[in-house]
C-alpha positions as a printed NumPy array, in Angstrom:
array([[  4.24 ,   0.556,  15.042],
       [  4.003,   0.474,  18.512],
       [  6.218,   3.431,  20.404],
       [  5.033,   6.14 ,  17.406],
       [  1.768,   8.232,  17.1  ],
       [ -0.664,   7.39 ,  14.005],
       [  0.023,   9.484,  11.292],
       [ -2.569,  12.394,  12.34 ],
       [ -0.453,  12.817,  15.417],
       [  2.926,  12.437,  14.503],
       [  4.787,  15.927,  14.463],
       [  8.101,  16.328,  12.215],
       [ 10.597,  14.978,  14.535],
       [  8.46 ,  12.202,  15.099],
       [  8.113,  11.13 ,  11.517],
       [ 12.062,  11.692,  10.855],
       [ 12.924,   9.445,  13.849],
       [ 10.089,   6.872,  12.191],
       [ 11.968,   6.884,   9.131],
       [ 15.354,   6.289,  11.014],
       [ 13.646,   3.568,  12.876],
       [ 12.885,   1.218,  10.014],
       [ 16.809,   2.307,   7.875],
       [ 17.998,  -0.958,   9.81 ],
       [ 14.976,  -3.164,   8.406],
       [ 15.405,  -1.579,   4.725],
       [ 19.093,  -2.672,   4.756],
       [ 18.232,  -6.096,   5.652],
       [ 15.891,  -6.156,   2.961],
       [ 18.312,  -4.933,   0.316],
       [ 20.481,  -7.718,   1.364],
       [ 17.883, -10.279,   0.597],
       [ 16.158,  -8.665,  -2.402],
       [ 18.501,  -5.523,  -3.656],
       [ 17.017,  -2.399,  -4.5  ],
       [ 17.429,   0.997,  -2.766],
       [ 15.433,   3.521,  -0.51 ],
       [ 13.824,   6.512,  -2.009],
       [ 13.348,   9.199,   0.438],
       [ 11.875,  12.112,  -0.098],
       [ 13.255,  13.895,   3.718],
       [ 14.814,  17.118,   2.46 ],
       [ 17.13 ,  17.129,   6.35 ],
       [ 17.463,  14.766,   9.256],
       [ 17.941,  17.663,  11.435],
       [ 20.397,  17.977,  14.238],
       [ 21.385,  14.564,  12.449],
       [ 22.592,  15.63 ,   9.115],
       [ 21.999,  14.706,   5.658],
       [ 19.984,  12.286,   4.022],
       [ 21.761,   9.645,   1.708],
       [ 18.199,   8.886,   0.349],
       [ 17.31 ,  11.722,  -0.679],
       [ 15.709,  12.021,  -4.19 ],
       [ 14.955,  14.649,  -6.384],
       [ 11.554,  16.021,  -7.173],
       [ 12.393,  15.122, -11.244],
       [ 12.779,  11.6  ,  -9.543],
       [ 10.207,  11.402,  -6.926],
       [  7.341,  12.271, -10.111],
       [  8.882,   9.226, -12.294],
       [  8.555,   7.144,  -9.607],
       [  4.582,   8.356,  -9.098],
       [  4.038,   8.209, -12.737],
       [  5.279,   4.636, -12.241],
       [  3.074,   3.724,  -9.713],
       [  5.908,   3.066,  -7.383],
       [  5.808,   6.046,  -5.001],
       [  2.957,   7.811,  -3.507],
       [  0.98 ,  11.501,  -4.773],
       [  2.078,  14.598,  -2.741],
       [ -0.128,  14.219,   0.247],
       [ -0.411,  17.878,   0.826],
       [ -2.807,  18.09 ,  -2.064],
       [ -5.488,  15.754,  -0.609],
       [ -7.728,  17.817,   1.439],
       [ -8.945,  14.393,   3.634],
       [ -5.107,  14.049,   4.547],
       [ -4.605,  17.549,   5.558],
       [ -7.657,  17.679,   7.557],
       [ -6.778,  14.817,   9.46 ],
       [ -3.237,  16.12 ,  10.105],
       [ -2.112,  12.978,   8.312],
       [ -0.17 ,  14.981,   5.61 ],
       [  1.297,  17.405,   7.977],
       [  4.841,  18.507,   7.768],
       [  5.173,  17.095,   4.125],
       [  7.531,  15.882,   2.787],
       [  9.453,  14.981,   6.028],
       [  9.546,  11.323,   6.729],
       [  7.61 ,  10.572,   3.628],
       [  9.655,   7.646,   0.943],
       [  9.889,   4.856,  -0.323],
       [ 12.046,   0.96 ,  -0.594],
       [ 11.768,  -0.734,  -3.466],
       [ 13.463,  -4.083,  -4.34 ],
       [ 15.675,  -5.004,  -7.533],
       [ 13.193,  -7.263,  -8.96 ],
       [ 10.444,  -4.301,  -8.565],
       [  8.109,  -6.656,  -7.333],
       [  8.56 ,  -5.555,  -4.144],
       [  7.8  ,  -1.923,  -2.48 ],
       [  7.531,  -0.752,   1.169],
       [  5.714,   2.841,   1.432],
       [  6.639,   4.509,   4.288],
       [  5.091,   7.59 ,   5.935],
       [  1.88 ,   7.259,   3.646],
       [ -1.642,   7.269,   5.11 ],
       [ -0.614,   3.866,   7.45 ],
       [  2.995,   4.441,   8.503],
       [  4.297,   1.184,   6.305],
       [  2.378,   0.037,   3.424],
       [  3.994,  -3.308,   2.583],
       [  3.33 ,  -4.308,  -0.469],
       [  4.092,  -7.464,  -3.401],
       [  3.207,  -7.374,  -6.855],
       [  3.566,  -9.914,  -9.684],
       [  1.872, -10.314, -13.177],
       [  0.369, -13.866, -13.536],
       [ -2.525, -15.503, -11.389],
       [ -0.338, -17.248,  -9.348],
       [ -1.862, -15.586,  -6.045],
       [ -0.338, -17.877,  -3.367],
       [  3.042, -17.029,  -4.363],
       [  2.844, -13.432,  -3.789],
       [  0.974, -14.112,  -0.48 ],
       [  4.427, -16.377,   0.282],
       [  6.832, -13.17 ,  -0.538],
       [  4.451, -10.767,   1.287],
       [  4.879, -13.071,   4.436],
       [  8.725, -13.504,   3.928],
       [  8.756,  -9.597,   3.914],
       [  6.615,  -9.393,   6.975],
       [  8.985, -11.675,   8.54 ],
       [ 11.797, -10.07 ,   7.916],
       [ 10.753,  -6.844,   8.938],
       [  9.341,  -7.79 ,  12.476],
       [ 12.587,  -9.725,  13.358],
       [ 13.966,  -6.401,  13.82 ],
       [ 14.915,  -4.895,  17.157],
       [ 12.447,  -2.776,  18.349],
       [  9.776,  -2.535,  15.214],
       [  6.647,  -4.145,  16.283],
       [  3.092,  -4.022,  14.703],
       [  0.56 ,  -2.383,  17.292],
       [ -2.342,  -4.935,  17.528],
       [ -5.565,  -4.382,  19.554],
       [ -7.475,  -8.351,  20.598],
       [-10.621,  -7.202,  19.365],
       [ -9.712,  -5.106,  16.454],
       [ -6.765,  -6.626,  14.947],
       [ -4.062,  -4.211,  13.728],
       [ -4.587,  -0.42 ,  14.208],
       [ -4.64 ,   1.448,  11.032],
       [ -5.334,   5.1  ,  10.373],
       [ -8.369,   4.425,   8.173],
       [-11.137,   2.019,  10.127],
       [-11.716,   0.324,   6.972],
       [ -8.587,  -1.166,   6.904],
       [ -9.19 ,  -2.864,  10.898],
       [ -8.696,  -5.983,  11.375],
       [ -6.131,  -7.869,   9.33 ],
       [ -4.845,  -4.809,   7.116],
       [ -4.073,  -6.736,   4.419],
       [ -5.804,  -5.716,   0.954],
       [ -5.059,  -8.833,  -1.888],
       [ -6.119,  -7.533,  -5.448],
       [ -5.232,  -7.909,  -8.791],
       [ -5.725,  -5.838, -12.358],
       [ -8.028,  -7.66 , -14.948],
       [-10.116,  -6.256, -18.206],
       [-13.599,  -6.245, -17.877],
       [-14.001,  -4.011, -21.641],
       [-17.725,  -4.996, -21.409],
       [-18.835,  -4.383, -17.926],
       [-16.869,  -0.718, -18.332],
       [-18.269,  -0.109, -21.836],
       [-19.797,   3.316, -20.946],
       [-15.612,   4.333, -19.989],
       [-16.748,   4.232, -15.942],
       [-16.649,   1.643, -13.425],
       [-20.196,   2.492, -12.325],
       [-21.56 ,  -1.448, -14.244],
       [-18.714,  -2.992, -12.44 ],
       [-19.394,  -2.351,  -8.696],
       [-22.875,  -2.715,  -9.428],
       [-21.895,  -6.239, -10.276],
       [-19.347,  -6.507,  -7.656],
       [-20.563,  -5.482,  -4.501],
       [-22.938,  -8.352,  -4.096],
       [-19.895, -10.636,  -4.597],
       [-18.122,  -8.767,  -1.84 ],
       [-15.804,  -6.987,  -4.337],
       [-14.09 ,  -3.778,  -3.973],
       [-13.449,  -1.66 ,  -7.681],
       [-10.98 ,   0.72 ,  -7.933],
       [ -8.946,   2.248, -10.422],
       [ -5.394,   1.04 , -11.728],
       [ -3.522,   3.856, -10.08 ],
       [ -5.289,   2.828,  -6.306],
       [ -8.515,   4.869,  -5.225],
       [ -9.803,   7.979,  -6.387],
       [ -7.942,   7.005,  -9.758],
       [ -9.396,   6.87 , -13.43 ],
       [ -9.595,   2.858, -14.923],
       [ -7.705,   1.879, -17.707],
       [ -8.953,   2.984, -20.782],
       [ -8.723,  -0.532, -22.4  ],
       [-11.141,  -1.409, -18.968],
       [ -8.578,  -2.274, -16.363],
       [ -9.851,  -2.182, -13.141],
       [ -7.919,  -3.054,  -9.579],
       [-10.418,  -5.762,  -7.831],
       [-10.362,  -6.604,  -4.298],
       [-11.943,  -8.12 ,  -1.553],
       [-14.205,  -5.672,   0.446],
       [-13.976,  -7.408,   4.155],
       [-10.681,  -6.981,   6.233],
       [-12.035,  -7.197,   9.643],
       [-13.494, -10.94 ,  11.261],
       [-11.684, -12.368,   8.212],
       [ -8.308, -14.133,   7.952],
       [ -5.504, -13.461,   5.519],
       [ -5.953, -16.976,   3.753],
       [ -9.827, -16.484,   3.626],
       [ -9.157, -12.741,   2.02 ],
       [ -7.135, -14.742,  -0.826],
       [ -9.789, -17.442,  -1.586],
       [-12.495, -15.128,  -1.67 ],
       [-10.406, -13.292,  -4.089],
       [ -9.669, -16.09 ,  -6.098],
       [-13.451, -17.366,  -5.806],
       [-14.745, -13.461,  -6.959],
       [-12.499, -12.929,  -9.711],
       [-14.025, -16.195, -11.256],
       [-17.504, -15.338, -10.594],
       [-16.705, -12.   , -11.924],
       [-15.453, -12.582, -15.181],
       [-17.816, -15.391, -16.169],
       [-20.492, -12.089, -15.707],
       [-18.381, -10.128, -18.249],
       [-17.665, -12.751, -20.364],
       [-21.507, -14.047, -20.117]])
């Protein structure tokens, strides 16, 4: 957001006012979509309290779930770019009633805004990602820091340009026969396809060969573009597995 550091530079009181900062945007969120704020904050300082705060029994179902974030502090890439530093502060989570929605905040980017739905209806979740996006910028004060050539500034370069990642979760048992996804992005990279596993990157597949697929390109691209080429790669895709 513009007014804050990236992540790597943020010190503690930074990310605790971050966290503050975006309490007015959750709220209007709940009010449209329910849900509640999982923070994992153990103080606001001078401030007080924390009504958000979870506990750690909590914060690991909602990991195990797929909802929340690891512990940062473990990943050695984080910590040496100072973007895990004073963990947990300003580190959490909103997640809506319907669970199809989930905001990530104080992550590697300092939002991760995110929609989820099971189906191939792709448009649709584009449409609630945009109404979220919406809903969050009409707030006082929280605006998205946006250079002309290099669209919106992220902490990881690969993630320039638009920011937005589309992907979905599909079987491919015979193109992961060998319990890897080394056959898959083999197959996919030509068809500008991005394999990961179902728990984000650096995580294991599915063991029944559920992979997360995505479109590789997110700078010099559009949003609609990144969801046909989706669309268009996921067909390709599985007519190779199912060849």
């Amino acid at each position: 957001l513009i007014g804050f550091n990236l992540p790597g530079e943020m010190d503690k009181d930074e990310r605790i006012k971050f966290e503050q900062k975006m309490l007015p945007a959750f709220d209007q969120l709940m009010e449209k979509y329910g849900g509640k704020v999982h923070s994992l904050t153990p103080d606001f300082g001078d401030i007080g309290a924390n009504p958000n705060l979870i506990s750690k029994e909590e914060y690991q179902k909602l990991v195990d779930a797929h909802v929340m974030f690891k512990d940062m502090d473990a990943d050695p890439y984080l910590k040496s770019a100072g973007i895990s530093s004073d963990w947990p502060y300003g580190r959490g989570c909103w997640q809506s009633q319907d669970k199809m929605r989930i905001i990530w905040f104080g992550e590697e980017d300092q939002l991760r805004i995110m929609c989820m739905k099971k189906g191939s209806n792709l448009l649709e979740v584009f449409a609630n990602l945009n109404e979220m996006l919406s809903t969050v910028e009409s707030i006082d004060g929280i605006e998205f820091a946006r250079d002309d050539n290099y669209g919106y500034v992220t902490s990881c370069p690969s993630n320039l340009g638009t920011g937005m990642r589309a992907s979905v979760h599909v079987k491919i048992p015979n193109l992961t026969a060998d319990g890897t996804d080394k056959k898959a992005k083999e197959v996919c990279k030509p068809l500008g396809l991005s394999v990961r596993g179902t728990g984000g990157e650096h995580t294991p597949i599915g063991a029944d060969g559920t992979v997360d697929i995505s479109p590789s390109a997110r700078l010099f691209i559009k949003e609609k573009e990144i969801i046909g080429k989706l669309y268009e790669g996921i067909e390709k895709l599985m007519a190779i597995e199912n060849a």
